[in-house]
C-alpha positions as a Markdown table, in Angstrom:
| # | Residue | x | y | z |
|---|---|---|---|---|
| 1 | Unk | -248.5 | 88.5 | -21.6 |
| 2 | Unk | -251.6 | 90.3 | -22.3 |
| 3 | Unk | -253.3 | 91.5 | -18.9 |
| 4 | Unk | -256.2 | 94.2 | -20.5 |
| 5 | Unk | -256.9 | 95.7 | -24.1 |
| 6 | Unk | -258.7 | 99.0 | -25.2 |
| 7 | Unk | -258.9 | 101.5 | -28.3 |
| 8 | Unk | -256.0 | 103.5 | -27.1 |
| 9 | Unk | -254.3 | 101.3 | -24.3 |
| 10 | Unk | -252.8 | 97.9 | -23.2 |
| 11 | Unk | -251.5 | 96.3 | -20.0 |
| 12 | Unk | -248.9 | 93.7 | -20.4 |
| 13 | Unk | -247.0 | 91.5 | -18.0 |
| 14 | Unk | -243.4 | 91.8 | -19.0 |
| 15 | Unk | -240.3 | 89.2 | -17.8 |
| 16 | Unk | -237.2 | 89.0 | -18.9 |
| 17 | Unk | -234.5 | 86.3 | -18.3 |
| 18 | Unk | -233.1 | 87.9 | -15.3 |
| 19 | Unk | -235.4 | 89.1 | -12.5 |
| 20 | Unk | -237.3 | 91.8 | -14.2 |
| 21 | Unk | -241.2 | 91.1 | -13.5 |
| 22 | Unk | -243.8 | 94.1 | -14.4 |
| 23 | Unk | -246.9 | 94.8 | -15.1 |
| 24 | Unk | -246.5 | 97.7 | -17.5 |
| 25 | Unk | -249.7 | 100.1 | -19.4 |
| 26 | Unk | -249.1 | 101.9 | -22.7 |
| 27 | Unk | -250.5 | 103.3 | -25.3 |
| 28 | Unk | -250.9 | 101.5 | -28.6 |
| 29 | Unk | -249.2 | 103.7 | -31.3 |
| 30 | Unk | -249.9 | 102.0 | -34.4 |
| 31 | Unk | -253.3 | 100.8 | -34.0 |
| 32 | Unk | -253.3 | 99.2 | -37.4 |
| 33 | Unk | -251.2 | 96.5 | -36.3 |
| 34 | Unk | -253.4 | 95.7 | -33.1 |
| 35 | Unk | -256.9 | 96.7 | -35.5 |
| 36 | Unk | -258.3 | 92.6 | -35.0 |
| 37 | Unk | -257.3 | 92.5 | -31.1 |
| 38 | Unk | -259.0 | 96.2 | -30.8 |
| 39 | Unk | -261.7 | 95.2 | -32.3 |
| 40 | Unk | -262.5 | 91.5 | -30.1 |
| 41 | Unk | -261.9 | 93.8 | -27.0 |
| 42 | Unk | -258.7 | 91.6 | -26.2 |
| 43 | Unk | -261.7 | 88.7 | -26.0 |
| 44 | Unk | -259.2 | 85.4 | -26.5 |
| 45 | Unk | -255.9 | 87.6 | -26.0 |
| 46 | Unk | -255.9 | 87.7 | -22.4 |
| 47 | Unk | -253.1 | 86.3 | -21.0 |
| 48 | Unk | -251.5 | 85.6 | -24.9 |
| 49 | Unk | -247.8 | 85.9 | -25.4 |
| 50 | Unk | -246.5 | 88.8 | -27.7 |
| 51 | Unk | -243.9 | 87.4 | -29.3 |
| 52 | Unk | -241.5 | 90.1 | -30.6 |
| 53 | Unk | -243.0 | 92.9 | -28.9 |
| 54 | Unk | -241.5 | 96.5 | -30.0 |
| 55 | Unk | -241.9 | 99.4 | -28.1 |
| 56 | Unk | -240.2 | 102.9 | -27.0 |
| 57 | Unk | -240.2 | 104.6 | -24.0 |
| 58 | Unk | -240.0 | 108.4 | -23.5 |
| 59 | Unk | -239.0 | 110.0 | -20.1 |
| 60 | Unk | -239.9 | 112.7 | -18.6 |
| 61 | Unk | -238.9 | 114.1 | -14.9 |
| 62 | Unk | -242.3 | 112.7 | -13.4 |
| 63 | Unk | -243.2 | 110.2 | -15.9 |
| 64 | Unk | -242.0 | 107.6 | -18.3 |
| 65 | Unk | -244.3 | 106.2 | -20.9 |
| 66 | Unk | -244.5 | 103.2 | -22.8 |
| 67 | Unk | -245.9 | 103.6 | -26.6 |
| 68 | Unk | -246.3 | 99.9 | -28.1 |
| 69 | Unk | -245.9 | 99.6 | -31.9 |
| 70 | Unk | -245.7 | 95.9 | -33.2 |
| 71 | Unk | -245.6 | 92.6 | -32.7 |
| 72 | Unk | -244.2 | 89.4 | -34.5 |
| 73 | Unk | -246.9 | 87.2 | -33.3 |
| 74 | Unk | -249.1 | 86.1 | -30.6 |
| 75 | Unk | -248.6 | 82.4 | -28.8 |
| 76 | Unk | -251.3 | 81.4 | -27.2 |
C-alpha cells in the first residue's frame, strides 16, 4: 500500500501472508513506469494497492536498499 510518493522515492506498506508487516522507502528506478503517479504527487494513490510490485534489494554491511521497478496494476 502506497504510504508517500516523490520524484525519486516511495514509501510503501508491505505484508505478506505470514507475519511480515513493514513500512519500507525506496527509490523508484524506472521512473517511466511510475511517470503519471510522479506527476499527481501520489494525489489519489495514497493508500492504493500495487498489485505485482517488482523490486530488488542490494546489501551492503550498514545498509540495504530497496530500488522499485514495476508494477502490474494499482487496486484502489
Amino acid at each position: 500500500m502506497v504510504k508517500k510518493i516523490d520524484q525519486n522515492n516511495i514509501e510503501f506498506y508491505i505484508q505478506d501472508d505470514k507475519d511480515l508487516c513493514a513500512c519500507l522507502s525506496g527509490e523508484i528506478e524506472e521512473k517511466s513506469k511510475f511517470r503519471n503517479i510522479i506527476e499527481n504527487e501520489g494525489k489519489g494513490y495514497i493508500g492504493s494497492e500495487f498489485i505485482g510490485l517488482e523490486y530488488h534489494t542490494i546489501k551492503n554491511e550498514n545498509n540495504l536498499s530497496f530500488f522499485v521497478e514495476n508494477y502490474s496494476f494499482i487496486s484502489d
